[in-house]
N, C-alpha and C positions, 0 to 999 in steps of 0.2 A: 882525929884521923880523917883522913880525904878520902872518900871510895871513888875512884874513878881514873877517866883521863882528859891531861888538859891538852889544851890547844895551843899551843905557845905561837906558832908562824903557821901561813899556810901561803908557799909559794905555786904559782899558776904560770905556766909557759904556755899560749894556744897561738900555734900558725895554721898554714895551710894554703891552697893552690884552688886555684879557683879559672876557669874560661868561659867566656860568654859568648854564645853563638845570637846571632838573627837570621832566622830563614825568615823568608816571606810567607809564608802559609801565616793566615789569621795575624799579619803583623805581628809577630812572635818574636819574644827574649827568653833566651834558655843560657842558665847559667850550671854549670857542673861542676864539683865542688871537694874539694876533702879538707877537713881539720882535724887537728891534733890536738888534744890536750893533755900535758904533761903537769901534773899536777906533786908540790912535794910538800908533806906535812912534818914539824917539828913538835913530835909527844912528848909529855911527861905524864909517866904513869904512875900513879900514887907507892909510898913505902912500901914494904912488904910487911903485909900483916893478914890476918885473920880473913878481913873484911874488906880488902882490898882488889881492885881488880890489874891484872896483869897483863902483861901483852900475849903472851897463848890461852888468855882468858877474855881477851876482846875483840868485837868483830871492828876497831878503826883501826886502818894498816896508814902506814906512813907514803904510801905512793898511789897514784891513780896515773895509766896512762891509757887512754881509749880516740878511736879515731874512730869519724863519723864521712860517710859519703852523703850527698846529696843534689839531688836536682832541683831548680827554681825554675819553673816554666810561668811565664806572664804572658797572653794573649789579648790581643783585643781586636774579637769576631765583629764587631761594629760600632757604631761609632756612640763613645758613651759608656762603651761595657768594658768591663774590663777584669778577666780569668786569671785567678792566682792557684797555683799548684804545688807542692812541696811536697815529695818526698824522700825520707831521708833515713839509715840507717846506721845506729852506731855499735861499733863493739870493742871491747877494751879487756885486754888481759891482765889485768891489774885496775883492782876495786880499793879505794881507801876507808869508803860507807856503806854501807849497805842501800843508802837511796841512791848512790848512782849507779847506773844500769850499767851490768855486765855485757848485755844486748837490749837492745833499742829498734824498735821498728815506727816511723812515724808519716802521719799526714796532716798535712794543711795544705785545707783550698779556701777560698775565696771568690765570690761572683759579685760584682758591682754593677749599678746603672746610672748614671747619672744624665737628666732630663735637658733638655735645652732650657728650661724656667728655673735649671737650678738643684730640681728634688733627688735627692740620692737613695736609692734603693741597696743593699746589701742584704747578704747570708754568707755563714762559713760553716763548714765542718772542721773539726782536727782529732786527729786520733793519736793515739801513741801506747804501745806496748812496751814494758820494761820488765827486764828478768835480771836477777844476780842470785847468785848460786857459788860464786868464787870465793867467797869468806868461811871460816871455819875458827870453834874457839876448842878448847880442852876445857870439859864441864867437871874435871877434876886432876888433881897431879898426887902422887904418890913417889915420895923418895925423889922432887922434880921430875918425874917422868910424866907426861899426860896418859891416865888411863883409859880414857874415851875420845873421840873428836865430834863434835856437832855443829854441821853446816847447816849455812842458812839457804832458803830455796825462794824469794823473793818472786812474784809474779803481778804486776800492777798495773790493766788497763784504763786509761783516762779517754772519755770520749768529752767533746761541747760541741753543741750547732747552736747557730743564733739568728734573728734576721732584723733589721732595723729600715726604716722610714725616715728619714731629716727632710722636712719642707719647711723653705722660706718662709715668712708670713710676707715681711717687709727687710729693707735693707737692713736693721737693725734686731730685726727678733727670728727667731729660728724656731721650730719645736723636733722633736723628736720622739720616734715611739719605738721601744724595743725588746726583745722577745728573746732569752737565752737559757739555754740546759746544758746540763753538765753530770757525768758520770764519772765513775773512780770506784774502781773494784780493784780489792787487797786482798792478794792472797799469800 
């Protein structure tokens, strides 16, 4: 007997519409954004038995559609530097897993230097918030009827900052020195 469910296809449709502005302030590129993704899964869920899991007994659903906005701001305050900004939000009324977010709040920056001798300086932060709450299985059926229903409440913040040094020695040798953390709290 098979306990579970398989994955026979998983079709992915993602478009979306995107415009790029340049003001002059800080010689700036601002791009504004949406996509789509329409995602379609082909299950097979094991026989019906004892020890089986079911489709109102599992939290994979056969569809995910979720749409994310977003800003890309790229400046460069002087000459050398160069400011990376993203942020972006998604949300999707239709969950197929439970890792993908029902809602999404996120950021990425980025700060560079790079020297006239060559030496490049960086750091970045990124954040991102994820919740799903839209899934729900029957933790038991009686006569085919679900007696109970229990949802999942998914809440998962990811932070990393990092920063790095790359100096030339000579044309041929590089070194590099770099410094990164990382958080991930589940709840």
């Amino acid at each position: 007997n098979e306990l579970g469910v398989r994955i026979n296809r998983i079709r992915t449709l993602n478009y979306g519409l995107a415009a790029t502005f340049r003001p002059t302030t800080l010689k700036s590129t601002v791009t504004v954004g949406w996509k789509r993704e329409d995602k379609d899964r082909d299950l097979t869920f094991s026989p019906v038995t004892v020890d089986s899991i079911q489709p109102q007994r599992s939290l994979y659903k056969e569809k995910t559609l979720a749409d994310e906005l977003y800003v890309n701001w790229v400046a460069r305050p002087m000459p050398g530097m160069i400011l990376r900004v993203t942020p972006s939000y998604v949300s999707a009324d239709k969950t197929g897993l439970v890792t993908e977010p029902e809602k999404a709040l996120g950021l990425k920056t980025k700060l560079s230097y790079t020297t006239s001798s060559g030496m490049l300086a960086s750091g970045y932060y990124n954040y991102k918030n994820t919740k799903n709450a839209n899934n729900a299985f029957a933790s038991s059926l009686v006569g085919g009827a679900a007696t109970t229903s229990i949802t999942q409440d998914n809440n998962k913040t990811q932070q990393a900052a990092g920063v790095s040094l790359n100096m030339p020695v000579s044309e041929w040798i590089n070194t590099t020195a770099s410094l990164s953390w990382m958080q991930d709290d589940f709840a």
